[in-house]
C-alpha positions as CSV (number, residue, x, y, z in Angstrom):
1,X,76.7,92.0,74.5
2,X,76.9,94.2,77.6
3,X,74.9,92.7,80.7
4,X,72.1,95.3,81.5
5,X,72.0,96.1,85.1
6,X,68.5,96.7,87.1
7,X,67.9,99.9,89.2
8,X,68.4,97.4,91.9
9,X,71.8,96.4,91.8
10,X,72.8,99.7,91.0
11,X,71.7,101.0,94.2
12,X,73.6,98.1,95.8
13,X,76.5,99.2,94.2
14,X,76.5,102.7,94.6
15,X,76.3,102.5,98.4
16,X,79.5,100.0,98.3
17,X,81.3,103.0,96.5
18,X,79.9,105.2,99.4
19,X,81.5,102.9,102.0
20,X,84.6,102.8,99.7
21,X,85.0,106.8,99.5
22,X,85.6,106.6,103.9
23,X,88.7,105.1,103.5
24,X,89.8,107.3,100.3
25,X,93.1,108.9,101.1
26,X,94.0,106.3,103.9
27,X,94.8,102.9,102.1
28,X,97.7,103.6,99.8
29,X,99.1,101.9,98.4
30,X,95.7,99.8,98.4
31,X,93.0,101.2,96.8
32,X,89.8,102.2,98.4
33,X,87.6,99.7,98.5
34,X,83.6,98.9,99.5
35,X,81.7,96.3,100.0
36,X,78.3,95.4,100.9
37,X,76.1,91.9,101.0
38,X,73.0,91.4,100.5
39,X,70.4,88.5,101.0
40,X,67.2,88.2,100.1
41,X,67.0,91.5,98.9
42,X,68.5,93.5,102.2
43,X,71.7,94.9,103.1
44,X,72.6,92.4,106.2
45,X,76.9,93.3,105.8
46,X,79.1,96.8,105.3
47,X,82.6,97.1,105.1
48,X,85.3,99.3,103.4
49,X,89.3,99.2,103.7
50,X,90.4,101.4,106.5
51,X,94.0,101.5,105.8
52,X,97.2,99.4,104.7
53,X,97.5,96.4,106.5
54,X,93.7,96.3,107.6
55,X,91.3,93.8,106.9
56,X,89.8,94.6,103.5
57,X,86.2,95.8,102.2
58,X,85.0,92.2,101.3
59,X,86.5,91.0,104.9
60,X,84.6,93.4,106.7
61,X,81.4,93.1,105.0
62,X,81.4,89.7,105.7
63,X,82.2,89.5,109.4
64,X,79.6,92.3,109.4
65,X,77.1,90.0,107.7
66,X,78.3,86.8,110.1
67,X,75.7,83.6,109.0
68,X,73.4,85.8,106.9
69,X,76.3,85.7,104.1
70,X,75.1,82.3,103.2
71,X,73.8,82.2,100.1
72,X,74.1,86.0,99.6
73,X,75.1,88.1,97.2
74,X,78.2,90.2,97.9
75,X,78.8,93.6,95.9
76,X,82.3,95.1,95.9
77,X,83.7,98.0,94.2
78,X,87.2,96.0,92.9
79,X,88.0,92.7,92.1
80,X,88.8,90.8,95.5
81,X,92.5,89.8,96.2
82,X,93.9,86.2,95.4
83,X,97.5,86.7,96.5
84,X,99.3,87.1,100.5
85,X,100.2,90.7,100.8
86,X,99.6,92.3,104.4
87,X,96.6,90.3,104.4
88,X,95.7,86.5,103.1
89,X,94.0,86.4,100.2
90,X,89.8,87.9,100.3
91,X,89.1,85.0,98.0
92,X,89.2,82.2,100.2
93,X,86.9,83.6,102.9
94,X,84.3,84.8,100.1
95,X,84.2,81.1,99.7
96,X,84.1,79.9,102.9
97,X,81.5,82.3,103.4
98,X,79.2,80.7,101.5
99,X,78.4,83.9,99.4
100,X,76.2,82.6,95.8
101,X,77.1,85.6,93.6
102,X,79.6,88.2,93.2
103,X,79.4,91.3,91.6
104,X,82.6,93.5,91.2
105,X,82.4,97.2,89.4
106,X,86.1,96.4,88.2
107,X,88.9,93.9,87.7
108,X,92.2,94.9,89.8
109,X,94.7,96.6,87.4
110,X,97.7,95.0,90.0
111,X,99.2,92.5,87.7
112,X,98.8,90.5,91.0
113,X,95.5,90.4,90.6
114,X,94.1,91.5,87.0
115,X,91.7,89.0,86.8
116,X,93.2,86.2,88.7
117,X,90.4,86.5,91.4
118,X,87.0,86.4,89.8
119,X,88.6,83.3,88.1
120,X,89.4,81.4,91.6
121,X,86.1,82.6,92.6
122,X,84.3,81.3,89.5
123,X,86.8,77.9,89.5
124,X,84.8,77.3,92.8
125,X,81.1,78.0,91.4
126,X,80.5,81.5,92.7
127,X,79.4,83.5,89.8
128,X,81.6,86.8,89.3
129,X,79.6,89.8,87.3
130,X,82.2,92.8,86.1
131,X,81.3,96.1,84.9
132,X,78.6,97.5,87.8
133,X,79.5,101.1,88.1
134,X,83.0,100.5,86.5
135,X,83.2,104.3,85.4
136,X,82.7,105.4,88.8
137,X,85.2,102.6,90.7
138,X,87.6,103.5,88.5
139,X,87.5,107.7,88.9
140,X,87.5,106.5,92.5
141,X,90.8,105.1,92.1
142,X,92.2,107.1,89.2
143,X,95.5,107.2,90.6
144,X,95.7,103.8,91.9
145,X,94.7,102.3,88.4
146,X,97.2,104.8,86.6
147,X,100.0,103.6,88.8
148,X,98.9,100.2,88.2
149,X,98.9,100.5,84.5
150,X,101.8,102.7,84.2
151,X,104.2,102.8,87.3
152,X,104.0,106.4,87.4
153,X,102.1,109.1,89.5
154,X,99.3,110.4,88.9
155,X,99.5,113.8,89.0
156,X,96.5,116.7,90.3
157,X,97.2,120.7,89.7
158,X,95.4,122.6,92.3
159,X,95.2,126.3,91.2
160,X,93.2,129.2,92.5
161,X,92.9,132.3,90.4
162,X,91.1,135.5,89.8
163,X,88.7,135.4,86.8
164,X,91.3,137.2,84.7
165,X,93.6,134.2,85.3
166,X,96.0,135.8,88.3
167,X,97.1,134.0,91.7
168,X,99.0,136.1,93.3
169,X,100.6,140.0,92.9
170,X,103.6,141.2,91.4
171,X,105.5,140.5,94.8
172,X,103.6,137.3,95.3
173,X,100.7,138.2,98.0
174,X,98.3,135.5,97.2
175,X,96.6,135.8,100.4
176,X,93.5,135.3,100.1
177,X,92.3,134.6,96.5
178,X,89.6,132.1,97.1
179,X,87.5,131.7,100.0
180,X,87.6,130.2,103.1
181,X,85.1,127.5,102.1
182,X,87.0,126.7,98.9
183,X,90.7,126.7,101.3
184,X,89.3,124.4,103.6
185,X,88.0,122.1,101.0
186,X,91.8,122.5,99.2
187,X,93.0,120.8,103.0
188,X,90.7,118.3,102.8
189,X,91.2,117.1,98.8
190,X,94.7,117.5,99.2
191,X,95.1,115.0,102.1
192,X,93.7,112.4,99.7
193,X,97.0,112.4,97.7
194,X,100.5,111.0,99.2
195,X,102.7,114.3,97.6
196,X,102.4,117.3,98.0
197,X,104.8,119.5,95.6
198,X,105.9,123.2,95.8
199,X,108.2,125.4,94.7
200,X,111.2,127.5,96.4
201,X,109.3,130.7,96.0
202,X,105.9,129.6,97.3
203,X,107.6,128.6,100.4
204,X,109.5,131.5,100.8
205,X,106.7,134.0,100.3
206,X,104.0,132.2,102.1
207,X,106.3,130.1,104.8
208,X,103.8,127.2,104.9
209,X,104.4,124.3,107.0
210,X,102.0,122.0,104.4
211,X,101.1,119.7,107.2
212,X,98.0,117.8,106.3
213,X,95.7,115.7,108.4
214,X,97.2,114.1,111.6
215,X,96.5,111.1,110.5
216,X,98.6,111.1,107.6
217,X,101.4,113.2,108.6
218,X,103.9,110.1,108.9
219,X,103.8,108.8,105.4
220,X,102.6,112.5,103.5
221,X,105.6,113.7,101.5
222,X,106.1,117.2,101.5
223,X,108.4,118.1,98.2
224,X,109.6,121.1,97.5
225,X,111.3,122.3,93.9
226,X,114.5,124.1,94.9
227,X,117.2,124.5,92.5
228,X,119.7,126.3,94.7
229,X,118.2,124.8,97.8
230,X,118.1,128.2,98.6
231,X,115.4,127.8,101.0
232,X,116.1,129.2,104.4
233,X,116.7,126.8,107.4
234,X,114.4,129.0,109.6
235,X,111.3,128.7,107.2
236,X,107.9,126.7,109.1
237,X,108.1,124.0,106.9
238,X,111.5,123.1,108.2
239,X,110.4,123.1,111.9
240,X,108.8,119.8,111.3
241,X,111.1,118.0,109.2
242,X,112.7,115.6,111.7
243,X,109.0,114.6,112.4
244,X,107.0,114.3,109.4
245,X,108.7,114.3,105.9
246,X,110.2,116.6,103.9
247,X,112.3,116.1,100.4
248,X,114.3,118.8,98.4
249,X,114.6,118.5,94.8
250,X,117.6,120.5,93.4
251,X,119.8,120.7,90.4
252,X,122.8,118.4,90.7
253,X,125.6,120.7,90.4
254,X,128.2,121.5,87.1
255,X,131.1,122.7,88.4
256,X,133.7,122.4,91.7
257,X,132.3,125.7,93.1
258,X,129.1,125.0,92.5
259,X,128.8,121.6,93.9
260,X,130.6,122.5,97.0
261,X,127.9,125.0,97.7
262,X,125.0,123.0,97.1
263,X,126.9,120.2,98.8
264,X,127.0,122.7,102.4
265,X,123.3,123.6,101.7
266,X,122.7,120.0,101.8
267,X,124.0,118.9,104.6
268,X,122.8,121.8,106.6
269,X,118.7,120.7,105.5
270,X,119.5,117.1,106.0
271,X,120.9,118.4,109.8
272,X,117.3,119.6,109.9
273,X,115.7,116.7,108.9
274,X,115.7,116.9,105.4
275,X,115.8,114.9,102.6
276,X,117.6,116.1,99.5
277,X,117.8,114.4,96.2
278,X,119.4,116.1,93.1
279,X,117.6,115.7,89.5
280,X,118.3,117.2,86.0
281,X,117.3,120.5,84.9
282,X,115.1,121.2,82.2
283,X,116.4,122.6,78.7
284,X,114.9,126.2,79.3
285,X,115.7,126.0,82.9
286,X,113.7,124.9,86.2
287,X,114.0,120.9,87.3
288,X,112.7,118.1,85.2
289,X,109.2,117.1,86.6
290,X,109.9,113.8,84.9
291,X,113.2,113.1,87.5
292,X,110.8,114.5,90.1
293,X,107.8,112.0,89.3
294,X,110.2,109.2,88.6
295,X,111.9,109.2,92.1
296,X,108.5,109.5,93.7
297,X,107.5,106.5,91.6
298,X,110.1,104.7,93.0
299,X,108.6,105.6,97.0
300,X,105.5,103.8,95.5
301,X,103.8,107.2,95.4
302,X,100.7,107.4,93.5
303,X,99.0,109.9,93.9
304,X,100.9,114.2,93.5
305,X,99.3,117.0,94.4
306,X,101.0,120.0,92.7
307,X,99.9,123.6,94.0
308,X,102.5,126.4,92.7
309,X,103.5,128.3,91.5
310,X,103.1,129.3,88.0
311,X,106.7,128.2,86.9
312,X,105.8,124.8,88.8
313,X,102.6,124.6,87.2
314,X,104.1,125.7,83.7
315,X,106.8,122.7,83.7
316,X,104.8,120.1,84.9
317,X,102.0,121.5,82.3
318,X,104.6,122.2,79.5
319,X,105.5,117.8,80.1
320,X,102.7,116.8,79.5
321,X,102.5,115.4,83.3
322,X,98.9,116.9,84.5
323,X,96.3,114.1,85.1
324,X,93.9,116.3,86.2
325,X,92.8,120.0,87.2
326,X,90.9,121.4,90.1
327,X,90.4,125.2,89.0
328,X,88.9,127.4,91.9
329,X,88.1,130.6,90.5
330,X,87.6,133.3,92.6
331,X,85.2,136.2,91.6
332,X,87.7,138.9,91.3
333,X,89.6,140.6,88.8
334,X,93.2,141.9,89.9
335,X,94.3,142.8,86.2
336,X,98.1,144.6,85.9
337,X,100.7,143.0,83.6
338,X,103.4,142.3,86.6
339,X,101.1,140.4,88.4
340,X,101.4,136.9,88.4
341,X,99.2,134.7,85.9
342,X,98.5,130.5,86.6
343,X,100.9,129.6,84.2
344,X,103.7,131.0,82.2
345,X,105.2,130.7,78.5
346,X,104.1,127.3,77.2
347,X,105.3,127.9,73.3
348,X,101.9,129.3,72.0
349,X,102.2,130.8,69.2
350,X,98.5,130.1,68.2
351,X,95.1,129.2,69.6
352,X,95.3,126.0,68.1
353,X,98.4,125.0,69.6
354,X,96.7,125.6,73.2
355,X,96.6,123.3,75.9
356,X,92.9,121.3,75.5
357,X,90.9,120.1,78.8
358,X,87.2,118.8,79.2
359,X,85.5,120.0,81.7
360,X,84.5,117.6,83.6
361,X,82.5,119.5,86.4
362,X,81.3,122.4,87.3
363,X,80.7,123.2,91.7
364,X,80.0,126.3,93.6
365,X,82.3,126.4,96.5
366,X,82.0,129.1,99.1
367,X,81.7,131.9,96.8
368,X,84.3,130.8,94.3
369,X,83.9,128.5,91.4
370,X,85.5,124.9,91.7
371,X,85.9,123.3,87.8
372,X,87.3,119.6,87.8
373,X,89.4,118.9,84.1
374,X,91.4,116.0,82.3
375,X,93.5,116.9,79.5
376,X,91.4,117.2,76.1
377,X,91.9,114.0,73.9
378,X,93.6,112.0,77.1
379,X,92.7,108.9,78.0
380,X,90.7,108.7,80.8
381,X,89.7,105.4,83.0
């Protein structure tokens, strides 16, 4: 039978996934994690993970607590470490602490882990509750916990459109669909994930540089989908490459001819700063998101943030790759035929054979519409 939990303790755990949301976006490839502890009733410790390499949650919390850990309770949003990484293990000072009870929202999905720590802790008489808040600790790290489980990305499609479904005109213009609110709140989410991923055209019509916050400029990865790496060396995004990273995906090449072209357009973005690394195309054209996802799995990415265009959202759509959807929809209607719709030809023939989502979510932002959605009939942690 489930262990009902009182108003109490969920409080207590709610603020610990408060604390953990601070650090969101800055620990990969740790999760974010919060912790709190509590004696007698009162909060006497806070502490979440700041970054890779940092003490974590339970750590802080702890030194935050000092004495008044004795014979506390300490709540934490994930199941603390038993294993050396960066850090020693958060096992043996909960002990040494003197902390009574533990109460953890979630095991750790790292088959490091998975378990392995509420058992040390409970080996040396300390209690260890699971299952406070799971839901929530594990939408917190949805992308951790699918990497864990699955050694692939996890993968968010960021798309803003008119109410009739359009992002940009027949020649591309999509400036401005959505409003300033809703961009600035697209920076900031977007910043939370380790990859960004755009295609060719969006960087030729828009010339973004796609830098996100300072503080994660040296590990973001900037990708960009270019089959012909026909990109050109002056574009914005460029200017920074020798500083913060930047990787091309292209075709590899059939043919001498070919190859030796794609071969000098390679070289001249790797002079730049570049990184280029060829993948397989798709049957009905366009690169393989799979060979895309797959090399970034391999970087121990975790987290993708796709945002366009339609024929980028389309394959990764069309694969079956799309974790998630943030849908900002812009009160506007820009109709015409040429102009350019969120997503093209998926093989619908009928409405049954649509692409399902729940909705998840539902947010005013700015004056837009912000709509949060997981595949229909996934399976969601």
């Amino acid at each position: 039978m489930a262990r009902r939990w009182t108003e109490s303790e969920r409080m207590l755990m709610r603020e610990a996934l408060n604390l953990a949301r601070l650090g969101a976006g800055a620990t990969y490839p740790n999760p974010a994690v919060g912790a709190v502890v509590v004696r007698r009733g009162r909060v006497v410790g806070r502490g979440f993970h700041r970054g890779w390499g940092l003490p974590h949650a339970e750590i802080e919390a702890l030194r935050d607590a000092g004495k008044a850990s004795r014979d506390a309770d300490l709540y934490i949003t994930l199941e603390p470490c038993c294993h050396y990484g960066k850090t020693p293990p958060c096992t043996g000072a909960i002990v040494g602490s003197g902390v009574k009870r533990v109460f953890a929202a979630m095991l750790d999905p790292n088959p490091l882990v998975d378990g392995k720590g509420a058992a040390a802790l409970r080996r040396a008489g300390i209690p260890v509750a699971v299952g406070l808040e799971a839901k929530a600790a594990a939408r917190l790290n949805e992308a951790y916990v699918k990497y864990m489980r699955t050694g692939r990305p996890f993968v968010t499609l960021k798309v803003a459109q008119t109410l009739d479904g359009k992002i940009a005109t027949a020649d591309g213009n999509a400036r401005w669909i959505t409003s300033e609110a809703s961009r600035r709140l697209v920076r900031r989410l977007r910043a939370g994930a380790q990859a960004l991923v755009v295609g060719q055209r969006t960087v030729k019509i828009d010339d973004p540089t796609l830098l996100c916050h300072p503080r994660r400029r040296h590990d973001y990865l900037r990708c960009v989908l270019d089959s012909e790496l026909a990109t050109s060396p002056g574009a914005r995004i460029l200017s920074t490459a020798k500083r913060y990273p930047v990787i091309f995906y292209c075709a590899q090449p059939q043919g001498r001819a070919r190859a030796a072209a794609l071969a000098w357009r390679m070289r001249r973005l790797e002079n730049l700063g570049a990184q280029v690394v060829p993948v397989r195309t798709a049957p009905g054209g366009g690169l393989r998101p799979e060979d895309v996802l797959a090399d970034l799995a391999v970087r121990r990415v975790m987290h993708v943030w796709v945002e366009g265009g339609s024929a980028v959202f389309t394959s990764f759509l069309k694969a079956g790759l799309v974790d998630k959807m943030l849908l900002f929809v812009a009160p506007k209607v820009m109709g015409g035929c040429n102009n350019l719709s969120s997503f093209g030809d998926l093989g619908v023939k009928r409405p049954a054979e649509c692409r399902g989502f729940s909705i998840d979510a539902v947010e005013a932002s700015g004056d837009d519409l912000l709509v949060t959605l997981y595949p229909g009939g996934a399976t969601r942690v």
